[in-house]
N, C-alpha and C positions, 0 to 999 in steps of 0.2 A: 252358687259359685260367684264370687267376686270378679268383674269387668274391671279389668285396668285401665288406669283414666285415658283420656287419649286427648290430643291437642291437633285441631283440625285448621287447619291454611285456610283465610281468605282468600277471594279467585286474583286480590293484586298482592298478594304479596310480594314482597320482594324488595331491592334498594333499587334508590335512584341510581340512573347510569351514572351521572357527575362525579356519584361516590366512588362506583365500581371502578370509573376511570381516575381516580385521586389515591387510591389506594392501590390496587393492581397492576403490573405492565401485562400486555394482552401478546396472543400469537396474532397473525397475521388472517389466520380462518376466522379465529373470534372477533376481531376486529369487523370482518367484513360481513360472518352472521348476525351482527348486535346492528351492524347497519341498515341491512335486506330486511331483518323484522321491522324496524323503527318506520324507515319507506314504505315500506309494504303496507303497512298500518296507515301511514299518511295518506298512501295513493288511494286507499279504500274511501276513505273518507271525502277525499277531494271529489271523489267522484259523485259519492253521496248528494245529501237533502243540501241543497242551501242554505234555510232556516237556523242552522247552528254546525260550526265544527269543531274537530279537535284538533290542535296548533301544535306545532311540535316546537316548543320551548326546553330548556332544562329541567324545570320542574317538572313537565308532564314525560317524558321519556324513560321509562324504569325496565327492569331486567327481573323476572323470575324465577322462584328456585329451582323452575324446569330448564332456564338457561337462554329461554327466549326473552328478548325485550319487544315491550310492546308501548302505547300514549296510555297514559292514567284520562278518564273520563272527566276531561277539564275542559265542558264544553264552553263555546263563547258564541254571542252573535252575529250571523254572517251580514253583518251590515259594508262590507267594501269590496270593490269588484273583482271583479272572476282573476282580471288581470293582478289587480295588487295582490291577491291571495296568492296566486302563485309564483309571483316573485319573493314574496314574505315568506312561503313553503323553500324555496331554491335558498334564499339566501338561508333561513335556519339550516338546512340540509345540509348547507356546505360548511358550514360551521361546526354542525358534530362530526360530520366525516375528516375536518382539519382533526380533532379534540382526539378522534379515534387514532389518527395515524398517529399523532404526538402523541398517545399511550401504548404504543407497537412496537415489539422489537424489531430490529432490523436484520432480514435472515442475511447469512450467506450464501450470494447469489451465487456463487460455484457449485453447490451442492443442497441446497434445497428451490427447488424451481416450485412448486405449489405454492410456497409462502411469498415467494417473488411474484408470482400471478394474481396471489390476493392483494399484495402491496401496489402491483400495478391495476387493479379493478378498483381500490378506491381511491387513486389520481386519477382515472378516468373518470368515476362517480364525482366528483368534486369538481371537473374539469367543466362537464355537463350542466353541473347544480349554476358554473358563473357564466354558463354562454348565454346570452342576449335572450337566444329562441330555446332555450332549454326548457324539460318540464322535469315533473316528480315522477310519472311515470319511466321514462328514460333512465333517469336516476337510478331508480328502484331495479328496474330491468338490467342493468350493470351489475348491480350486487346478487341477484336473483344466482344470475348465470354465476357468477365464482364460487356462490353459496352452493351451488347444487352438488356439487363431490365431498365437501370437508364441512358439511354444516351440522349433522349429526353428532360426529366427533367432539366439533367443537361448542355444542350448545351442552352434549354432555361434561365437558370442562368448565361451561359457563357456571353450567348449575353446582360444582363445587367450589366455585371462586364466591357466589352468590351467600352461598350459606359458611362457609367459611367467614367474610365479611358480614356478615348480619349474624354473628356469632351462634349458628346452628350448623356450626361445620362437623358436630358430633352424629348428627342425623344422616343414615344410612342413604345412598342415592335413589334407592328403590322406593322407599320412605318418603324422601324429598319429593318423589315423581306425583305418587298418589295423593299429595296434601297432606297429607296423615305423619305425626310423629307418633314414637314409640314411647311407651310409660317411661316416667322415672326409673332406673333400678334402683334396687334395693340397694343402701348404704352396707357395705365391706362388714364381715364380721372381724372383731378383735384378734390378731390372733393368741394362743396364749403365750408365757412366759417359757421360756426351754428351761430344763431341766439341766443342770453342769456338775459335774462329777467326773470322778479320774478314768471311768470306762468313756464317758466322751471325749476328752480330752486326749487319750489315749486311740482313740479311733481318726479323729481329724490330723495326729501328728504323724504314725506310722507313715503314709504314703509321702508324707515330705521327706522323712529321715532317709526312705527307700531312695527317692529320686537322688541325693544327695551323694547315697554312697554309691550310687550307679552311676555319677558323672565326674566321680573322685575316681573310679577304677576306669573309665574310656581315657580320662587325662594318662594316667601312669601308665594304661596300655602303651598311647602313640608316642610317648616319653618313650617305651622302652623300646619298643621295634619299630621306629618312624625316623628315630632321634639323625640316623645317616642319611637318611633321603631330604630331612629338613632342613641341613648343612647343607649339602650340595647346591639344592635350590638356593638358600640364600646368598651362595659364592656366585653361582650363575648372575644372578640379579646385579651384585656387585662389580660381577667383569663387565656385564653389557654396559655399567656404567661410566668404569674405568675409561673402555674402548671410546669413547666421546660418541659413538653411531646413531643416529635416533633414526625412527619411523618416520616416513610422510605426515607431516602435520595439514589440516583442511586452512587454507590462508581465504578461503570467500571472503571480496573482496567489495562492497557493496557501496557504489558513491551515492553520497547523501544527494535529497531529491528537493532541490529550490523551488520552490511557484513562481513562477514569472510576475504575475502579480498578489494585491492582497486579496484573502477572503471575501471581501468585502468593500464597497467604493460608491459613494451616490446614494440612489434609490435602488442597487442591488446590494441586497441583505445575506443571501449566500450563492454559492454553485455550490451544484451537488450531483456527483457522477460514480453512477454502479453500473457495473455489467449485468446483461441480461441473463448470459448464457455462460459458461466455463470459458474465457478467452485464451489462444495461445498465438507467442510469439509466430509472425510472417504468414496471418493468415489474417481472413476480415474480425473484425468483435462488434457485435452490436452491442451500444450501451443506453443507457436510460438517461438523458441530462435534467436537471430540474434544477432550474436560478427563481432564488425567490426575491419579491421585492416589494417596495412603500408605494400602496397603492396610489395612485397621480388620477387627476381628472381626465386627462388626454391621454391617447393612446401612447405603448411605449414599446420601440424598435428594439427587440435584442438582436447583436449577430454575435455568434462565438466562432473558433476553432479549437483543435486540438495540440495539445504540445506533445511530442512523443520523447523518452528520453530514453539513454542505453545505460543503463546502472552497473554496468561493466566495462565500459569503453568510454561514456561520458559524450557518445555522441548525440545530438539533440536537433532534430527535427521538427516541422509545423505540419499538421492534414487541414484537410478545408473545414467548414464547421456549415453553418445554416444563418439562416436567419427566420425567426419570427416575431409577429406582433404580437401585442397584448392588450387586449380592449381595454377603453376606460376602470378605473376601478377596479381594477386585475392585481392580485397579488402574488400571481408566478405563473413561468412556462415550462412547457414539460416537451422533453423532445423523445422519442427511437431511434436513432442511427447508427448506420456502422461505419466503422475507423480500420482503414489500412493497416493492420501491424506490422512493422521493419521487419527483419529475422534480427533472434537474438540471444540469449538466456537467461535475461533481468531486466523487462523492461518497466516502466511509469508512463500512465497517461495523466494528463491534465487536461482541463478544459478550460479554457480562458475567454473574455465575453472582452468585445471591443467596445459594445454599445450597449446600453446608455453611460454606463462605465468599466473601466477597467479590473476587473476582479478574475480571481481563480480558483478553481475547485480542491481539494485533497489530491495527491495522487493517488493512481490505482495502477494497483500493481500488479503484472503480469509476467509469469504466475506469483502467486501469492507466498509462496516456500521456494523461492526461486534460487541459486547462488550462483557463481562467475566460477565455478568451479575447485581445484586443488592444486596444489604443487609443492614437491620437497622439501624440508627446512637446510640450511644450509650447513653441513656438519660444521660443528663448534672445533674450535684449533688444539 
């Protein structure tokens, strides 16, 4: 008996992440499992021989058609110190974990809170990778923990993004798992030529002619004993209109929402403010702020507050805000806080930064499907 061929996996298969991130946008779990592997990987090593390591570059960081990423065996000499290695580990780290977020969607923090915890697990990984006394293990240990609920799922999603891009997305997952692809099949047989003649013709036409004269007899039915009830109806329709009366019409009345300042000012590049948690009017909201900026030599002071506005009333308010530093060669800060809300039914937050310049974030709306309510239209004369 004939063994059908079989086409067996190298232990790296797989594409470079770069790619997976240049073509794909990712969840928010797979972002942070593609992470957890890559560190996890790095911290083994760091901890390793001296003699030679493996560097986590672009090139050596790939993803398998199991869905995990792992360093391709691109060993170098461990000729510089323990120190520079691991500052040259932090900064590469922080660098694909920037690469990661920027190929992430961004959940709806109202209603999906797991993807909001991964998104905040890699601003804290990232946050770690730039502090002064940071290390890779610390790193890694950030991603570990978000990974541990949603990394299954999502390495199983990984591994059909993998081979979908790597053009083996016909290969069964189960397949995919054990290295092992399945034979070619067999090419399609032809099928034949039909046969046409007046018994087939006369077969495929009966059921239309039938439909046809079954919806020519429902028409003349409701023609004939529907025909006073159709009148009536359309008289009605025509007096409601005569009479000028109308229904309550929805008038949501929704004032447009200004930034106090621009986007953008200085060496701040953006504000950027999400809720953490489902916010509602005349209660606390913790929100997530994150102002990014042009790294500087010297250290650089942010302070913000908040603008609060009534998108039904137009009344507009200031809450207090924070301040923090951000070490040399820092390219953003990242805050948790919570914001007084007014009572209301349509409100906007904003976040606005005094220092080092004047910028503003999106507003953020609470709630999100909000409106200032209804009232009567004014009957016509």
């Amino acid at each position: 008996m004939d063994i059908p061929e079989q086409r067996c996996l190298s232990p790296d298969t797989g594409i470079a992440l770069t790619r997976l991130l240049s073509t794909a946008r990712l969840t928010p779990a797979q972002a942070v499992a593609l992470g957890a592997d890559v560190l996890s990987r790095l911290e083994e090593h760091s901890a390793g021989a001296r003699s030679s390591r493996i560097r986590l570059r672009p090139e050596t960081a790939r993803v398998g058609v199991d869905g995990r990423a792992y360093l391709a065996d691109d060993d170098v000499p461990g000729h510089r110190a323990v120190e520079d290695e691991n500052r040259s580990d932090l900064a590469a780290a922080e660098g694909m974990l920037r690469d990661l977020t920027a190929a992430t969607w961004c959940p709806d923090a109202a209603s999906d809170r797991p993807a909001t915890d991964a998104l905040a697990a890699l601003d804290g990984a990232a946050a770690e990778a730039r502090r002064p006394g940071g290390n890779v293990v610390a790193v890694a240990s950030i991603l570990r923990d978000a990974d541990a609920t949603v990394g299954a799922d999502a390495r199983t999603e990984l591994g059909r993004l993998v081979a979908a891009v790597s053009g083996d997305g016909f290969a069964p997952l189960s397949t995919a798992r054990t290295g092992v692809l399945p034979a070619t099949p067999p090419p399609p047989r032809t099928p034949r030529r039909p046969r046409w003649g007046a018994r087939s013709v006369l077969a495929r036409t009966w059921k239309w002619v039938l439909s046809v004269v079954v919806l020519v007899a429902v028409v003349l039915i409701e023609i004939t004993f529907l025909s006073d009830t159709v009148a009536r109806d359309v008289e009605a329709v025509l007096e409601a209109g005569r009479s000028g009366s109308a229904a309550p019409t929805s008038t949501e009345v929704l004032l447009p929402v200004v930034p106090p300042a621009p986007a953008a000012a200085g060496t701040v590049t953006a504000v950027d403010l999400r809720a953490v948690h489902r916010c509602a009017p005349d209660a606390a909201c913790e929100v997530r702020l994150q102002v990014a900026l042009q790294p500087r030599a010297d250290p650089q002071t942010i302070r913000w507050a908040f603008e609060l506005f009534d998108r039904c009333t137009g009344a507009a308010t200031t809450a207090p805000g924070g301040t923090v530093t951000v070490p040399p060669d820092g390219d953003r800060a990242i805050a948790v806080v919570t914001v007084a809300l007014p009572p209301g039914k349509a409100l906007a937050v904003l976040a606005r930064t005094d220092l080092p310049f004047t910028a503003a974030s999106a507003p953020l709306l609470v709630p999100s499907d909000a409106g200032c309510g209804t009232a009567p239209a004014e009957p016509s004369g």
